[in-house]
Structure formats: C-alpha cells, structure tokens
N, C-alpha and C positions, 0 to 999 in steps of 0.2 A: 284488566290489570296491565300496566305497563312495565313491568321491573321484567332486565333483563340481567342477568348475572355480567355479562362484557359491557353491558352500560353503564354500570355501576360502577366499576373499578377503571371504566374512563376519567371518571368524575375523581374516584379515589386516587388515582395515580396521578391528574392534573393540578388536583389544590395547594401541595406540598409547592410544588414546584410554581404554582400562579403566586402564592402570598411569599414565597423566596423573590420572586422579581419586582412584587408590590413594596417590599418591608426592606431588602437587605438595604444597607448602606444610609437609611434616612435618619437625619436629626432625630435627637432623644423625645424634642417635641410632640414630632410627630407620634412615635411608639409610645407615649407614655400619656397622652391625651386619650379623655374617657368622658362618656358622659353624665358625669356628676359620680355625690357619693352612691357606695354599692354597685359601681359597673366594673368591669373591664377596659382595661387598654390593650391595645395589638400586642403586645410583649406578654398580658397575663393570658390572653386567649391562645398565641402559642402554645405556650406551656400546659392550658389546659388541653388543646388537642396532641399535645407530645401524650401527655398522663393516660388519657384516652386510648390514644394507640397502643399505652404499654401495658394498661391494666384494665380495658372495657373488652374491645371489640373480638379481636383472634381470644382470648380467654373464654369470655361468654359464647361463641363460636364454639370450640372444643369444648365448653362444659355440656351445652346441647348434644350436640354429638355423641357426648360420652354416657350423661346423664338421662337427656330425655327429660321429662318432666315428674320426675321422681325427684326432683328438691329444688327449688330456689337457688337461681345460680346466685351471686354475691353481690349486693348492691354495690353501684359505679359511685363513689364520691365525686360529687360534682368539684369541688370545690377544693379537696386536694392539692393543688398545685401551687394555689394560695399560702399553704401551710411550707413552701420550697422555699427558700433561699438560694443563690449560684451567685458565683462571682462569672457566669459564661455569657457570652456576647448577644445579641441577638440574630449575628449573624449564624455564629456556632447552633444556638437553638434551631436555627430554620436548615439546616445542615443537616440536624442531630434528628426532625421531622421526618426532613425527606428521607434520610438513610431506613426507622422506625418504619415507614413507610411503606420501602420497598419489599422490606420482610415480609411486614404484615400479607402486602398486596401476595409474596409469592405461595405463605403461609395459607391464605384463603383459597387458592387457586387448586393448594395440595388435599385441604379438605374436605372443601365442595367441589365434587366430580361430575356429580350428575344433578338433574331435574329432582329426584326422589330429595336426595340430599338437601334441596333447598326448601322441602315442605318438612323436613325433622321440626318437631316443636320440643318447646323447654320451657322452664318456669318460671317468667321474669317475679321477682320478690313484690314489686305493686301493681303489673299491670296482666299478673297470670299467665295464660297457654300464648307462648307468641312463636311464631317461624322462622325459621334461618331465614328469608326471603325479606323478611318484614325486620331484620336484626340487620342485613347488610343494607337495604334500602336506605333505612333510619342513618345508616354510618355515615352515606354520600350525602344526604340530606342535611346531617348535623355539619359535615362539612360546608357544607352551603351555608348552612345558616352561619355560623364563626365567619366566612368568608365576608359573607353580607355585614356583621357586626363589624370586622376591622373598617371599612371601607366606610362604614356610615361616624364609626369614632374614629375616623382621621379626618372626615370633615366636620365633623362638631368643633374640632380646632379651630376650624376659619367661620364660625355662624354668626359671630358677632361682625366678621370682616367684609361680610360681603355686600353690606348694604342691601338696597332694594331690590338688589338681584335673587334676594333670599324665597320671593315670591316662586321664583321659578326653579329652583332647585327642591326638588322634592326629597332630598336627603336629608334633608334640614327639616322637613315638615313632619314635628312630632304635633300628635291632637295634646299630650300634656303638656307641652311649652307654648301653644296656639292662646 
C-alpha cells in the first residue's frame, strides 16, 4: 500500500490553491464550458468540491470515529450543489474552497493522530466495512479526479478550434466523439 497520511493532505492542501490559479480571473467562457448535456462546467465542479468539504469528508471522518460500523454513516449527495443558486463570484467560490479547506485539513490532523486511527472502519451506506485510510485516500483522489475534469472541459471549449492538431492532443481524444 502506498497511502501515507502527509501525502495525502499534500495533495489536499495543494488543489484548492492549483485550480484558484487555474480558474480565478478567466472569461465566463471558459468556466462555463462543459462537455455536452448532463456534465459539469469548472464553476459547477467548484461548488461540488466546496459541498464536499462541507458535508462529505471531516463529517464521514467523525461519524467513523465516533460510530464505528454500528450504522451507516449518511449518504454524500452527489449532486447537491446543483440544486444551489448564489449571486457569488467564482472568484469568492475558490476563496470560500480554500478557506473550507484549511479547516478541513486542520480538523483531520486533530482527529487522525496515530496509525491505529487510520485503520478505525465504519459503514459506508453502499460500499459497507471501509477505513479511515481508504476515506481520506478517496478525498485526494476525488480531488484529482475534479482537477483532471476542469482541465479537460476547459479544453473541450477549443476542440472544434484546433484543427489537425486535434490528432495530437490527447485531451481532446474521447473513444465516444472518435
């Protein structure tokens, strides 16, 4: 296994602050390009990793902790943020991330201390007996993965533009538009 608890919260601590220097300040175009209907644009993916931070990760964290695998901690709605409206910027949003963020980061720090603590199991609602190890792994991970989605729907915006170069850009090369 490779998971280390400081490697983890390298990743967590650096994505907040990578897609603040990817995203602040750019055209609506860009933030608002998506790949077709039923996707995401960089402004809804924000928001779903703000949601995330506020009602997935440190909660499911302390309900383990607290609970153990004596109940089902609460399914994460994916999809929640969807249902948000804000008149706030997208600058505010990536602000409001990072701040979310640091809590989180210092919050996980307070309540995974040791080795023992990282093997506590709890009782995810579909996927059963999982680990605080395999719960914070998943968080960096799903950070990644949001990373990698804005980055490939900000270039779906230029796929028609690039002409034959399209060949060589690999971000562009979905097997269902081939």
């Amino acid at each position: 296994m490779n998971f280390k608890l400081d490697e983890a919260i390298e990743i967590l601590e650096r994505v907040p602050q990578s897609l603040a220097l990817l995203l602040s300040g750019l055209s609506v175009g860009w933030l608002q390009s998506n790949e077709g209907k039923g996707t995401w644009n960089a402004e809804e993916v924000i928001d779903h990793l703000i949601e995330a931070d506020k009602t997935n990760w440190i909660p499911r964290l302390q309900f383990i902790l607290e609970e153990g695998e004596s109940k089902p901690f609460p399914p994460f709605d994916r999809f929640a943020h969807l249902d948000v409206s804000s008149n706030v910027t997208q600058d505010q949003k990536l602000l409001e991330f990072q701040k979310i963020r640091q809590g989180n980061i210092t919050k996980l720090r307070q309540l995974v201390a040791s080795e023992l603590d990282l093997e506590q199991t709890g009782n995810h609602p579909a996927f059963g007996t999982v680990r605080v190890r395999e719960l914070i792994a998943t968080w960096a991970v799903h950070d990644l993965t949001h990373t990698a989605q804005i980055v490939r729907v900000i270039a779906e915006r230029y796929r028609s533009d690039v002409g034959p170069w399209i060949e060589f850009l690999g971000i562009l090369k979905r097997p269902e538009l081939a």
